[in-house]
N, C-alpha and C positions, 0 to 999 in steps of 0.2 A: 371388522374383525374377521382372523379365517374362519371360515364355515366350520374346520375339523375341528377349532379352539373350542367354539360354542358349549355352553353346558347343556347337559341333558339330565332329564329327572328321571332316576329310575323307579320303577313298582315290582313290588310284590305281585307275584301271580294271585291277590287277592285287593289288587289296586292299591293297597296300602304304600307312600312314600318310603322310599328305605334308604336311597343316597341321591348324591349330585355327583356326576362323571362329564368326561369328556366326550365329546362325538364321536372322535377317534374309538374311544376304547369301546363306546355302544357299538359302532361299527361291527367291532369287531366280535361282540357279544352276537349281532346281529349273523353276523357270517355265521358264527359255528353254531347257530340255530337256537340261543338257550333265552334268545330275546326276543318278542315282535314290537314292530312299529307302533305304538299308540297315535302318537303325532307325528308330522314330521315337517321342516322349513321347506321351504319354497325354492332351497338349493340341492343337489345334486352331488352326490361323491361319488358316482358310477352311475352308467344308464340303468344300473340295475338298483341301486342303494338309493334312497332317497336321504339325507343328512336329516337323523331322530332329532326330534325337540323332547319328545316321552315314550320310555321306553316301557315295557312289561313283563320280568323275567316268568318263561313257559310252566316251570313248576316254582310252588311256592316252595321257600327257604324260609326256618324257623331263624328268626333274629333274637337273640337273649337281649333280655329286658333288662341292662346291665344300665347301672348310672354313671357310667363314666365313659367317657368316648377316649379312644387308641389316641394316645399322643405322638403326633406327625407332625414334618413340614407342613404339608397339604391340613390339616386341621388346625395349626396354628394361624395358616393365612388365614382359613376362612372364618376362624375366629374373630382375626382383628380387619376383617374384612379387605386383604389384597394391598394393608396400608401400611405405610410405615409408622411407628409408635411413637418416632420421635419430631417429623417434619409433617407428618399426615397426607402427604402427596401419594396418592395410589398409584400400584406398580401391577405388572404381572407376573404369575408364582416366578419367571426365571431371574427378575431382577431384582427379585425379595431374597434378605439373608436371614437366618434366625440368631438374635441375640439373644446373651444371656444378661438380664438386671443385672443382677449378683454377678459380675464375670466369674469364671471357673476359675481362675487365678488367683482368687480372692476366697475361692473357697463354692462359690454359687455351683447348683446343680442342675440337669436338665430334667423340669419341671412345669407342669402348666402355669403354678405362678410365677416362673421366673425365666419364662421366652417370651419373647417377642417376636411381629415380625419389621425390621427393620430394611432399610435400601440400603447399599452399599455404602457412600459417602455417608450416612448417617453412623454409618457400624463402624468402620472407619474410625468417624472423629472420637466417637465413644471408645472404642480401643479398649484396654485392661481396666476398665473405671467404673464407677458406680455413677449415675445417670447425674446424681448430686456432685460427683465430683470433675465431671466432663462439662459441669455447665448446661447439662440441656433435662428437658422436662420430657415425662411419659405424657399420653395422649388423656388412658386411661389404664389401672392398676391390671395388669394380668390375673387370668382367673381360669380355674377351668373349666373344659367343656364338657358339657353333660349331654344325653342324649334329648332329655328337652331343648337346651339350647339348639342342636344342630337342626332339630326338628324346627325349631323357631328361625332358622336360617333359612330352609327349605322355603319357608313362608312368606319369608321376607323377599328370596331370590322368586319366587312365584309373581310378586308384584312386578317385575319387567317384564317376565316370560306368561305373556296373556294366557299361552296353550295349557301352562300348570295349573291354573287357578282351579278347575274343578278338580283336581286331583289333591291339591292339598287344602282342603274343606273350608273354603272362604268364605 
């Protein structure tokens, strides 16, 4: 995988978990000073940058303790984790599309329970249809995400990434 794709975990200037970003964009957190290195890979994005594995932003930033997390591309993938809902073959965010169950043509709206993240030929074949009437089956029922769950994603995405485990309390 590229070095700049890698995730990175970011911290609270109080080590507390707050998201999952791209290296690219810690990079770039890192450049304009507002982040330091906690961890970092074994590769290289400048003689000067070392590619973050954990980041720790320099002053903390108050997060509202809201129960519902922003409904995006980016949080629907990581909801249904990078997969498609209909064939379940894992993609990467750019060859993931969002469906709707409910098509909008049918009346459906853009809602946690009613996106998915699906792959192209699969969105395709589904077309204007209700999943019942294309023939093909969901994986599991869309739902939305809450900020516990994303935090339970954090933890979960911790178990590949060895350098997170003391940061999201294991």
């Amino acid at each position: 995988m590229n070095a700049m794709r890698q995730p990175v975990l970011v911290l609270n200037a109080s080590y507390e978990p707050v998201n999952i970003c791209g290296a690219q964009r810690a990079l770039v957190m890192l450049v304009k000073g507002t982040v330091v290195v906690e961890e970092a890979r074994d590769v290289r994005a400048h003689r000067d940058y070392p590619v973050p594995s954990v980041v720790r932003l320099k002053q903390y930033h108050w997060i509202p303790q809201r129960s519902a997390v922003q409904l995006s591309h980016k949080n629907i993938y990581l909801r249904d984790s990078y997969t498609c809902q209909y064939c379940g073959d894992g993609f990467p965010a750019r060859l993931l599309t969002l469906d709707h169950v409910l098509p909008r043509a049918q009346g459906g709206t853009s809602c946690w329970e009613n996106l998915v993240a699906a792959c192209g030929p699969c969105n395709r074949r589904k077309d204007d249809k209700t999943p019942e009437q294309a023939g093909m089956t969901l994986l599991r029922r869309p739902r939305a995400m809450t900020i516990h769950t994303a935090r339970s994603m954090m933890r979960l995405a911790g178990h590949t990434e060895e350098s997170w485990q003391k940061y999201l309390y294991f």
